[in-house]
C-alpha positions as CSV (number, residue, x, y, z in Angstrom):
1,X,59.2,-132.5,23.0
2,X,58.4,-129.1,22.8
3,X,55.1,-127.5,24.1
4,X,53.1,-125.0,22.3
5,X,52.4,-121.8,24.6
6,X,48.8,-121.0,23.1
7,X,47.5,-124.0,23.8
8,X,48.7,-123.4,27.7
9,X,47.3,-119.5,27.2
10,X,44.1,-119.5,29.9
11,X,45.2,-122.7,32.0
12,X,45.6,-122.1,35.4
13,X,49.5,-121.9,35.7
14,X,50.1,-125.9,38.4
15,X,47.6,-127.6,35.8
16,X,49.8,-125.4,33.3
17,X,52.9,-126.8,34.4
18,X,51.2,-130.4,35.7
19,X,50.4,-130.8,31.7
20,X,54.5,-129.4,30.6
21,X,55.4,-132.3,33.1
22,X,53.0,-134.9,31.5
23,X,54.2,-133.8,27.9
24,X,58.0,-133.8,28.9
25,X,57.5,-138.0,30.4
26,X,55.8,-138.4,26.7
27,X,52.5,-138.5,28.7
28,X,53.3,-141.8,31.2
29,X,51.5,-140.2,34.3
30,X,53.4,-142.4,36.3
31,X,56.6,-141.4,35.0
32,X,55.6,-137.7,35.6
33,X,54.9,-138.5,39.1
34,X,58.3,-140.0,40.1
35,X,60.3,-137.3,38.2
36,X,58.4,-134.9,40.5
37,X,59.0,-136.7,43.4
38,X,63.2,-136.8,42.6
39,X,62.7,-133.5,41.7
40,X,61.3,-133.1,45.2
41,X,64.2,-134.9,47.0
42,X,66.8,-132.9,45.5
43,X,65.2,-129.2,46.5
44,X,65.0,-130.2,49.9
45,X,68.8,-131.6,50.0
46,X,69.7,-128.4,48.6
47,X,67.6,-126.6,51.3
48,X,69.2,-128.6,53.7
49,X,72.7,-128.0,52.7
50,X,71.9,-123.7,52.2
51,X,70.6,-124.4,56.0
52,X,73.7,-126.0,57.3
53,X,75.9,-123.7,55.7
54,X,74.0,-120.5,57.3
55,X,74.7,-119.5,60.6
56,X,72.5,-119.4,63.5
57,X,72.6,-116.1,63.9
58,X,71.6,-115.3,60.8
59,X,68.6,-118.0,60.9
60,X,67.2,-115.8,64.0
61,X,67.8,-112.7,61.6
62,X,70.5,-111.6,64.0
63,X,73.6,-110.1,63.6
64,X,76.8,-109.7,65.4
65,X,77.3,-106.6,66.9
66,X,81.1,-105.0,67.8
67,X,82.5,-103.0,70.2
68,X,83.2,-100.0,68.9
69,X,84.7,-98.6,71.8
């Protein structure tokens, strides 16, 4: 289903995208709520994995430095 912009025109944009939610779960509240909540879940797995694939260094904002001797 396919949202109409002007009737989102002057809506804050969370309650903006609260109602897309609503309107994409063919307005079951409940429905809108769990696909958040997986939705959720799989942002902070792919946080986690960007995390364990960064060094430490670079999560202290450090970097290696050489010896250019």
């Amino acid at each position: 289903m396919q949202t109409d912009a002007n009737a989102l025109q002057g809506i804050d944009p969370p309650d903006a995208a609260a109602d897309q939610v609503i309107i994409a779960c063919d307005g079951d509240v409940r429905a809108a709520v769990r696909a958040l909540i997986v939705a959720n879940g799989l942002l902070e797995a792919e946080l986690n994995e960007a995390n364990a694939a960064s060094s430490k260094g670079y999560a202290r904002s450090r970097t290696r430095r050489t010896n250019q001797n």
